[in-house]
N, C-alpha and C positions, 0 to 999 in steps of 0.2 A: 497614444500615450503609454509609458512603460513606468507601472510604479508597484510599490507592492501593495497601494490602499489604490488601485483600481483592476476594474477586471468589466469584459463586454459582454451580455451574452446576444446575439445575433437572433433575431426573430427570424422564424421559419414559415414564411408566408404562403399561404394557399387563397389565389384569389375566389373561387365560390364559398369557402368557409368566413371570407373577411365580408363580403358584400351581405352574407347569411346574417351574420352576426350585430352589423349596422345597420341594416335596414330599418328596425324601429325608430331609429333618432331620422330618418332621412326627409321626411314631411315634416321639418320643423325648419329645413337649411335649407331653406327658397321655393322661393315662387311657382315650379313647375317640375317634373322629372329631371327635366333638362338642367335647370339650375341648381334643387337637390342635389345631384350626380357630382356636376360641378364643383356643389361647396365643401361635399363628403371626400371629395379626391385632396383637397386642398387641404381638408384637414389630414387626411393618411400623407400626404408630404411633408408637413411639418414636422421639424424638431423642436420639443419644448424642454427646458430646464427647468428642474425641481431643485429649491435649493434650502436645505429643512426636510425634514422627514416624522416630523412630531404631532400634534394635534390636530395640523391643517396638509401638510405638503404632502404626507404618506396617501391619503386617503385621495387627495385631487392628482396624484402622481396617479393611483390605482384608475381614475374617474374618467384623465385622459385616454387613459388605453384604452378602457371600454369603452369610449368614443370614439378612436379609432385613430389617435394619433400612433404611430408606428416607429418610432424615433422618441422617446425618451432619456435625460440624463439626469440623476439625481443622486442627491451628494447629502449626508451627513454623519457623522462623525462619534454618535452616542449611540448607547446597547438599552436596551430596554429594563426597565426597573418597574416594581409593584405599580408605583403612581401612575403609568403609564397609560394600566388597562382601563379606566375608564375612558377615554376617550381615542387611542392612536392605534391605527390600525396596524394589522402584525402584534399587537402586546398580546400576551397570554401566560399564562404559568409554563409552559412548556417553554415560551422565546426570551423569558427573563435571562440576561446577560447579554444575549444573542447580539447581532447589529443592526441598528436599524437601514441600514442600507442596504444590506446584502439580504436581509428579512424579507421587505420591501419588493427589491427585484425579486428573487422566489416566487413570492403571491403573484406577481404583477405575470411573469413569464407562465405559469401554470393556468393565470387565467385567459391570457392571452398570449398565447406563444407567437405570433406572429409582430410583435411589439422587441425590437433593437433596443437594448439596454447598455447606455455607457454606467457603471456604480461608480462614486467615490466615496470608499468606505472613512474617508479622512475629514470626511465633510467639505465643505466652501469653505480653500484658506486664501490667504495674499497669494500663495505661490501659485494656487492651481486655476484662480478664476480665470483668467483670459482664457486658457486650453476647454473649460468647463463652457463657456458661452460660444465658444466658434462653434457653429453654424446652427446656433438656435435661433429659431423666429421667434419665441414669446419664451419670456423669463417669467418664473414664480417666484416669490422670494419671501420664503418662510422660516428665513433665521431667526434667531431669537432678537429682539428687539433692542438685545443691551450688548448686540456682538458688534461691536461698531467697527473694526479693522475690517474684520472679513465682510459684514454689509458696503461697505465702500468699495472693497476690491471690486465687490461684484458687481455693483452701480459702475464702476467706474470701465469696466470690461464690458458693459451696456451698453453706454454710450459710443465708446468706440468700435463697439459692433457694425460692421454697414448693412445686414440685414435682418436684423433683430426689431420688432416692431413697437415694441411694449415692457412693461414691466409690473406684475399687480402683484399686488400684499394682500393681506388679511387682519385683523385680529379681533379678536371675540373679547365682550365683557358683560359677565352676567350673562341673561338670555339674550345680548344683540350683539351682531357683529358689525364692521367695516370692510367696505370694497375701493381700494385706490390705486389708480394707474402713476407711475412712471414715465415721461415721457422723455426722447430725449433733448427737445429745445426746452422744456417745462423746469422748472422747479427739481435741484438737485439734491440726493438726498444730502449732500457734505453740507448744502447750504443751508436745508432740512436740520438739519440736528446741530451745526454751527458747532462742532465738537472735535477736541484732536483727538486721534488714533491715540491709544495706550491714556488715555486719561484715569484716572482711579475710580472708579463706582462707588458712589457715595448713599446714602439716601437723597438726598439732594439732586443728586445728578439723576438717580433713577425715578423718582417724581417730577423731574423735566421728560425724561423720556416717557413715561405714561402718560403725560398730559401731553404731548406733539401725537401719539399715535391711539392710544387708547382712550380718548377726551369724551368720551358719552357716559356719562355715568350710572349703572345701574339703578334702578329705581330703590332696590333696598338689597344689604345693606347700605350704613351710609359711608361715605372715604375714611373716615375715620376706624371703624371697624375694620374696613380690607386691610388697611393699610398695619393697622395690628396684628390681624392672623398673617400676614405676609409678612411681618416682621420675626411673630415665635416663629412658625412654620421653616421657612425661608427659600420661599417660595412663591408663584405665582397662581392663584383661587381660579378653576376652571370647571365652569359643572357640563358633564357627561352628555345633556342636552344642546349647545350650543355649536360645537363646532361643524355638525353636519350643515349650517348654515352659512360657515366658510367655506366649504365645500360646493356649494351650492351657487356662491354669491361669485366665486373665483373659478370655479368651472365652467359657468353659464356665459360668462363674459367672455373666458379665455374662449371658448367654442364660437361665439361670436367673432371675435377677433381674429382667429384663424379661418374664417371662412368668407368673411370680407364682407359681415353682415355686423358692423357693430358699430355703423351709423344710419340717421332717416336716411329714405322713410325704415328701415329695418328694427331699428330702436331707437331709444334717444342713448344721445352719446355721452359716455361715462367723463364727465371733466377732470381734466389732470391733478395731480399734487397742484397745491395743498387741501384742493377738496375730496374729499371722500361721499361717499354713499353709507348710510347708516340704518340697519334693518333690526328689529327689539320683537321679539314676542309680546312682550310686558306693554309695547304701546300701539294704539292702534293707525298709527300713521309708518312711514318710513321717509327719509329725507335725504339731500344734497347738504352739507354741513363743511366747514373750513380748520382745517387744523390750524390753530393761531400763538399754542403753549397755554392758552388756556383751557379748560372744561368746557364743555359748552353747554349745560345744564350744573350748573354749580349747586344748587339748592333743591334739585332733585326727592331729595330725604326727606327735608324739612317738608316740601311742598306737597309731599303725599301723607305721611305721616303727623304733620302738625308740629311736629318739636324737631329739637337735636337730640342724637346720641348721650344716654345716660353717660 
């Protein structure tokens, strides 16, 4: 691809330094040496797509490589600012303005220079997703939740992939986050969100959109409150403790999935849209849950606290 918002850098591979470097993950990807080996090559063959660079995608971009994926591409399109630093990795006083993409690869090449870097400093747009997903086996898709053009392109460049196997999101609220797969005979996101491209963002529309993707509700405060400081602010409420668990919930699977361990007996298998997986600090279970546009703890507040919101 020839653009002036992309640029490659070529990983510079030394096979005893790479096998040096994975060996600790390697007793966790099968059964025996033999299938270790096996599932650690599988994964260094893979190309994965990052597409977001913010809270969630920079950090599982970074989490890959140290895994040992060697083929990365990831895409987005904003520079770093103060709000950033508590949670996205690359932010710092030094990288404010900087871009999160090219930020990104930097880290990601220094920490592992053996890791192939396609950047697109433009982000995931209509024009570039199909060139972005050719010849990825597992899509991330960490755009923001109210980019609905450019989310589609990429679903839609997904599905038309013939070797792309998956597709997993993230999003955090309060201390718990969400893990959901994209499949592609499963549940579309077009049909998913039932919304046309270029529609105006309303309040309205963006409390549909929170409750299809962000529907667990934090135990405190109550929607009432978020939804206030989100409205001065104008903005979206993230504490500094939660997204290492997006990381965590989308790494752990993506790694599964690329090694061809991410069904029994190996795990149990992640169920496609519209169910999610839902993981809370704050409660002491975690759960299989159905996005349906509504909440799925609506009374949350009240049920812990006794009242409603003064």
């Amino acid at each position: 691809m020839t653009s002036p918002h992309y640029f490659r850098i070529d990983g510079i591979y030394d096979a005893q330094t790479y096998w040096e470097r994975v060996k600790r993950s390697e007793v966790f990807l099968g059964l025996d040496q033999a299938h270790m080996r096996a599932s650690q090559e599988k994964i260094a063959g893979a190309t994965v797509g990052v597409a977001g660079l913010g809270g969630v995608g920079g950090a599982v971009a970074m989490l890959l490589a140290r895994l040992g994926v060697r083929h990365l591409k990831i895409a987005d399109p904003d520079a770093f600012d103060t709000s950033n630093i508590n949670r996205q990795l690359g932010a710092s006083p030094a990288t404010l303005g900087a871009s999160k993409a090219s930020t990104i690869a930097k880290l990601i090449h220094e920490t592992t220079p053996d890791v192939t870097l396609d950047v697109y400093t433009d982000g995931l747009t209509v024009e570039n997703a199909s060139d972005f997903v050719t010849d990825c086996d597992l899509l991330i898709d960490c755009i923001d939740f109210y980019t609905i053009a450019e989310r589609y392109a990429l679903h839609q460049a997904f599905r038309d992939s013939p070797n792309c196997m998956g597709c997993l999101s993230s999003k955090m609220v309060g201390y718990g986050a969400n893990l959901y797969l994209f499949t592609k005979d499963g549940l579309t996101l077009e049909d998913f969100y039932g919304i046309a491209p270029g529609t105006e963002m309303t309040p309205e529309l963006m409390d549909k959109l929170v409750r299809l993707q962000a529907a667990f509700l934090p135990r405190f405060p109550s929607l009432e409150v978020i939804y206030d400081w989100m409205q001065e602010v104008g903005t979206a409420p993230m504490i500094a403790t939660t997204p290492p668990l997006t990381h965590y919930l989308v790494g752990s699977r993506a790694a599964l999935m690329l090694a061809g361990l991410d069904q029994p007996p190996y795990c149990d298998a992640l169920p496609p849209m519209p169910s999610y997986l839902w993981v809370d600090a704050t409660r002491g279970q975690c759960g299989i849950y159905e996005f349906n546009g509504a909440f799925a703890n609506p009374d949350e507040y009240a049920a812990h606290f006794g009242k409603t919101p003064d």
